[in-house]
Steps between C-alpha positions, in 0.01 A plus 500: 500500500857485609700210563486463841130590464460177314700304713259591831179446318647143457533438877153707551367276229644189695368596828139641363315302230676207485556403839269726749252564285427144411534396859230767626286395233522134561446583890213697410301273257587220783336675748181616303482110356426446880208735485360328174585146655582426832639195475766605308661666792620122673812340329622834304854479688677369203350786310556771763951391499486562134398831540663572826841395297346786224496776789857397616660546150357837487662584816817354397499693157428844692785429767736438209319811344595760750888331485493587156401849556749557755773409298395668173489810687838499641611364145328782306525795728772710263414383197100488469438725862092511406473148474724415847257770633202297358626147649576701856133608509354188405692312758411738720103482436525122493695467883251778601242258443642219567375333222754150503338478903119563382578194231666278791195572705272421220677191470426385867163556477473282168710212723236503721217521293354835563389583173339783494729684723790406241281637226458818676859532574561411137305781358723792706800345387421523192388863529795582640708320218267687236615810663851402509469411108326866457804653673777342347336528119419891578624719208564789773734319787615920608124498593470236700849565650416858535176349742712270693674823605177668597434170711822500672503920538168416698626264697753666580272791598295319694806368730596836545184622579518244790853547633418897525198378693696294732842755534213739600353269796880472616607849485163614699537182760888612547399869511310383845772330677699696739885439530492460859214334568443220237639155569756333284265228364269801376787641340604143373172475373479801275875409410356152321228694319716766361755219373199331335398821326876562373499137370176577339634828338781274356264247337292835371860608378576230314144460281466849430922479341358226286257780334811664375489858393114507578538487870885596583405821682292339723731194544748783588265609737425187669891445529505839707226377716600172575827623624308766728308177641845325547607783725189531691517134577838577638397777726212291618763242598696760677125613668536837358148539394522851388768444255340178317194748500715739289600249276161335457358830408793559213372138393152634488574784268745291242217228499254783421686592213530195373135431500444815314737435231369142436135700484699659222609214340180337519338781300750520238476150452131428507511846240711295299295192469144671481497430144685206472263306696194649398555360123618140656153513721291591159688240349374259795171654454480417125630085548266467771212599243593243256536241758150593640373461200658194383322377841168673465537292105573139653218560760234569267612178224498249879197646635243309358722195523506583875119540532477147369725367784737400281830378696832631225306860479497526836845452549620721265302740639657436853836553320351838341559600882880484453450716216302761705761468756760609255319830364462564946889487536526745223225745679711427798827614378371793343364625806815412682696702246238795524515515909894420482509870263213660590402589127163551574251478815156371339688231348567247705179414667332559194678199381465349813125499441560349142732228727202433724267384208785306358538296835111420472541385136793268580300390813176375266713410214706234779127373591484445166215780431454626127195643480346818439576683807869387515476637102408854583756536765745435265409713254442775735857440639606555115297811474644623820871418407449731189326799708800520747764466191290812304554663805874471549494555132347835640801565775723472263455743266744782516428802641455800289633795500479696818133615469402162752678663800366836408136327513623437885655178491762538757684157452556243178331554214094472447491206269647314824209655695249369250619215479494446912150663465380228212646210728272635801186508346585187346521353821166678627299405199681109510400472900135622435515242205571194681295595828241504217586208308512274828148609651351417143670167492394376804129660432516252197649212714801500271686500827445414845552735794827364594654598169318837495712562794860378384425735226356814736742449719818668381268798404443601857768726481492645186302785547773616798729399231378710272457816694849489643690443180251832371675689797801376395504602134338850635836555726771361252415728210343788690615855469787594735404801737683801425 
């Protein structure tokens, strides 16, 4: 750990354990002592200030946090580049989330006694500042700089996607006017649109020269169309409508280009990262696993402690949900990361699935269940964790040789295929599991009907699920046609 590592994970450490973390858990165990004994929730003001004052240090120490990072950046940009590029992102991630305003809000709610609101808002800040630790301890910061470049590339796809949209609407609205016939205020009209494009094209400008070398053709591009749009904003001033058409349509083409050489880019980059982020997402896979069953372990020492009734056991089992919640952000940001690269298609909501039993567990586990049935669903989540990581174990084998594509594999290699192929009939054989599992539960009165359908309902549409993502796998590595 660098320097500067160490001096963030102080600040973290200020606003996390020892003042956010304490305050959530105070706020918490105050509002389940009201569930234990009412009358404890009357003259608790006193009580509520001290913790309110906990929640406004933590805020404090994360304002003065992202100073710091600021100014070490701008401090260590020629000397230590990475680690000015590491303080950049993190300050980044943390105004993106706005974690200092979610604390502020937190403490509002504390001022005015809504508990369990504040406890609720507690537990996604701290996500969020788990997340932030995760990023700014990462061994690999090129990684996770390399995916903040996807993110922006995408965005910056997606705006261009949407100006070509709208130059399109104006170009085919001014290709209907007639010079001699339209009024001035339609003329005025399509004037104020085409100036809003151009200013749009200028904002596009701008993010894509912040890519660098990545996206300068298309910035290039962009440049050439904006100017187009400047012109034809001119001759709509001058009611010349078949002029500005003229332009508009040289606007058209440049933005054209540009969209297909950000395609481009997007391929080369996503290429680029395949591998990268498949190891950090079996590396999620694998912590998850021993978090599970560090879980599954505390579960089955407080269940019969819990059967008895007994009041401690069943609040550490209530805070077993934050744990639960913990292992779901990391199933959550390894299917962001897979649908941010597309490394795979079975992936994600095969994990999603996973996520879906996790959310149940951390439900019963905050009602302070711990018995057999909340058991079982952990350990199947475990066994389910390690299926899915065999299988992108599978993917990503190398391929060998050439004798796959001669077998008539038209695209990637076929230890990717079986690996997509394991994933799917994981996911067939895990939804006619738990359709299963939930009719004999509720046959043995293990559950009632209400929670046979929280846990049938997101398997609906699985089955469509399933089929579509076979048709998908079919068309992305079938043979080409000659």
């Amino acid at each position: 750990m660098t320097g500067v590592q160490r001096l963030l994970m102080v600040g973290l450490f200020a606003c996390l354990p020892m003042g956010l973390l304490a305050a959530d858990k105070e706020a918490s165990d105050a509002e389940e002592a009201k569930v234990f004994n009412p009358a404890r929730s009357r003259g608790e003001v006193g009580e509520n200030e001290r913790i309110k004052f906990g929640q406004d240090q933590a805020e404090a120490h994360m304002r003065e946090l992202e100073g710091r990072m600021f100014k070490l950046s701008e401090l260590l940009r020629e000397s230590q580049p990475e680690d000015a590029d590491r303080l950049l992102l993190g300050l980044r991630k943390a105004k993106e989330q706005l974690i200092a305003d979610q604390m502020s809000s937190a403490s509002a709610m504390l001022a005015s006694l809504k508990l369990d609101r504040a406890s609720n808002e507690q537990k996604e800040i701290i996500e969020k500042l788990e997340e932030l630790k995760r990023l700014l301890l990462t061994s690999d910061i090129g990684l996770q700089l390399k995916l903040e470049q996807l993110r922006n590339l995408l965005n910056a796809k997606q705006q261009l996607e949407q100006l070509i949209r709208k130059e399109t609407t104006q170009q085919e609205q001014t290709d209907r006017v007639e010079d001699d016939k339209a009024s001035k205020e339609e003329f005025e009209t399509l004037e104020t649109a085409e100036r809003r494009n151009e200013r749009s094209g200028e904002d596009l400008e701008q993010a894509l020269r912040q890519l660098g070398q990545l996206a300068a053709g298309a910035a290039g591009n962009v440049n050439g169309a904006t100017q187009d749009m400047s012109a034809a904003g001119s001759a709509l001033g001058q009611m010349s409508a078949g002029e500005a058409s003229m332009e508009q349509l040289e606007a058209l083409e440049k933005l054209n280009k540009a969209a297909a050489q950000l395609a481009e880019a997007e391929r080369d980059l996503k290429a680029e990262l395949e591998a990268l982020v498949r190891q950090q997402v079996m590396e999620n896979l694998v912590e998850m696993i021993a978090q599970q069953m560090q879980v599954r372990e505390i579960t089955e020492k407080l269940s019969p402690r819990v059967a008895d009734r007994q009041r401690q056991a069943m609040l550490s089992v209530r805070h077993l949900a934050d744990s639960e919640d913990r292992i779901l952000a990391l199933a959550e940001e390894s299917i962001d990361l897979c649908v941010l690269t597309e490394f795979s298609v079975a992936f994600p909501p095969a994990l999603e699935s996973v996520a879906d039993m996790m959310e149940l567990v951390s439900e019963n586990l905050r009602d302070a269940r711990a018995d057999e049935t909340v058991i079982d669903d952990e350990r199947q989540i475990e066994a389910d964790l390690k299926d899915l990581l065999a299988a992108l174990k599978q993917a990503s084998r190398p391929q060998l040789g050439n004798a796959n594509n001669a077998a008539g594999m038209g695209r990637g290699n076929i230890n990717k295929l079986l690996g997509e192929l394991k994933m799917v009939r994981w996911l067939q054989n895990s939804l006619h599991g738990k359709t299963k599992t939930a009719d004999r539960l509720l046959a043995e009165r293990k559950i009632d009907q209400e929670q046979q359908r929280i846990r049938t309902a997101p398997l609906s549409g699985r089955q469509t699920e399933i089929r579509d993502l076979t048709e998908q796998i079919r068309l992305e590595y079938a043979q080409p046609t000659p």
